[in-house]
C-alpha positions as CSV (number, residue, x, y, z in Angstrom):
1,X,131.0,135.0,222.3
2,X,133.4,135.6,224.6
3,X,137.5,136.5,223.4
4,X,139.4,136.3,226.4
5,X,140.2,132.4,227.9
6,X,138.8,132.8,231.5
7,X,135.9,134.3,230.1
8,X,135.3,131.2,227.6
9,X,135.8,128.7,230.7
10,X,133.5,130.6,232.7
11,X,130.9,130.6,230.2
12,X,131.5,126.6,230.1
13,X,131.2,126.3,233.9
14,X,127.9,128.4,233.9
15,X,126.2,126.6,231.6
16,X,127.3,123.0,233.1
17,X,125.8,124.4,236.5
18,X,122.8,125.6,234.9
19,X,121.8,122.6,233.7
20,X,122.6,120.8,236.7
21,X,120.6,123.4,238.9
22,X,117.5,122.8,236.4
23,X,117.4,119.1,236.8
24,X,117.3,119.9,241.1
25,X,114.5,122.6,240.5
26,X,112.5,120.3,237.9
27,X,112.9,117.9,240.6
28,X,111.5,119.2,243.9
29,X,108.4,120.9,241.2
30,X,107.8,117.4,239.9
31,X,107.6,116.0,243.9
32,X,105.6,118.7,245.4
33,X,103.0,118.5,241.9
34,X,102.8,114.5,242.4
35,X,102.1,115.8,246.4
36,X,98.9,117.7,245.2
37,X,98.0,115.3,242.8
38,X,98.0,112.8,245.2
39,X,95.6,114.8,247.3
40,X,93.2,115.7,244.8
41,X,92.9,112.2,243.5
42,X,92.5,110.5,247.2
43,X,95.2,111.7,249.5
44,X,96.6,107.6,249.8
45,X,100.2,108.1,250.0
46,X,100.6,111.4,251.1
47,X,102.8,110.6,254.1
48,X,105.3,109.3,251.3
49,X,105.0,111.6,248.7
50,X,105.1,114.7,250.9
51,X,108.4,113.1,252.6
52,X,110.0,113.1,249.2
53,X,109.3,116.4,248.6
54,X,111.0,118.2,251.4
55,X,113.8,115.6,250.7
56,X,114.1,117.0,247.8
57,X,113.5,120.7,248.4
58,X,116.2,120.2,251.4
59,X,118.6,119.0,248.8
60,X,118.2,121.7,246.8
61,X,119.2,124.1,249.5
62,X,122.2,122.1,250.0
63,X,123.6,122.1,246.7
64,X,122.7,126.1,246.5
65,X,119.4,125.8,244.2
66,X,117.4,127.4,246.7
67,X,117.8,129.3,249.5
68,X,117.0,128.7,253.3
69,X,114.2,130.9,253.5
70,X,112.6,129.9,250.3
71,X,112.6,126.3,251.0
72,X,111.4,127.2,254.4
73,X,108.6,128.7,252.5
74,X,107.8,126.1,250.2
75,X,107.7,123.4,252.6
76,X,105.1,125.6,255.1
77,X,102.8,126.3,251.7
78,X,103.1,122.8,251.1
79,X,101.9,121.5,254.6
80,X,99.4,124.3,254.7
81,X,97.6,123.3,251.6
82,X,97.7,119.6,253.0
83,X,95.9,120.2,255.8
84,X,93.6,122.8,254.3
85,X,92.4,119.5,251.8
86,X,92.6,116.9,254.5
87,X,90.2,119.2,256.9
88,X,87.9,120.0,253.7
89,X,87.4,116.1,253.6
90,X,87.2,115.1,256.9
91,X,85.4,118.0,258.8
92,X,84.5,121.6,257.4
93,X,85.5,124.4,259.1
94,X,83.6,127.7,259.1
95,X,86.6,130.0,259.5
96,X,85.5,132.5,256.8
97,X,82.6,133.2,259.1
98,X,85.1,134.4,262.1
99,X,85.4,138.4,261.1
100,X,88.4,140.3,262.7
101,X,87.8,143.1,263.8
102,X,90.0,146.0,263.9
103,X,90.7,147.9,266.8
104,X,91.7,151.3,267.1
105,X,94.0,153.5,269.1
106,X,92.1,155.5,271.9
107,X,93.0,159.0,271.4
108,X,94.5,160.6,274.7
């Protein structure tokens, strides 16, 4: 435990934020689970659900949870694995059979 009186208040202040920053985490994780629940058990509100969830990861950014670039993140991963299920359910698409190929350097 900290002596000195600045140090006491800041160890107050730290832990009020912490807990504040853990309910805005637990929230855009609880959104972005009920997304892909949602699209394992159907896919019906979707549109909603994934609306929500960048609400709420943009929220977090705002009050400093999260940075820019991680949110940024998040919300592609998010909208990738969308429509990675909605194109397994509608239509498949063979891109494991499309090889790149690498291409090398012609030596001068």
């Amino acid at each position: 435990m900290p002596v000195i009186k600045s140090a006491i208040k800041q160890m107050r202040k730290s832990e009020a934020a912490r807990i504040v920053n853990r309910e805005v985490k637990n929230n855009y994780k609880s959104k972005i689970k009920a997304v892909k629940k949602d699209l394992i058990s159907g896919g019906e509100n979707t549109a909603k659900l994934v609306s929500e969830a960048v609400s709420a990861i943009d929220k977090a950014v705002k009050k400093g949870v999260l940075h820019k670039n991680a949110a940024s993140r998040r919300k592609s991963r998010l909208n990738l694995s969308i429509n990675k299920a909605l194109n397994e359910t509608t239509e498949p698409v063979a891109l494991k059979a499309i090889k790149k190929t690498k291409t090398t350097k012609k030596e001068k």
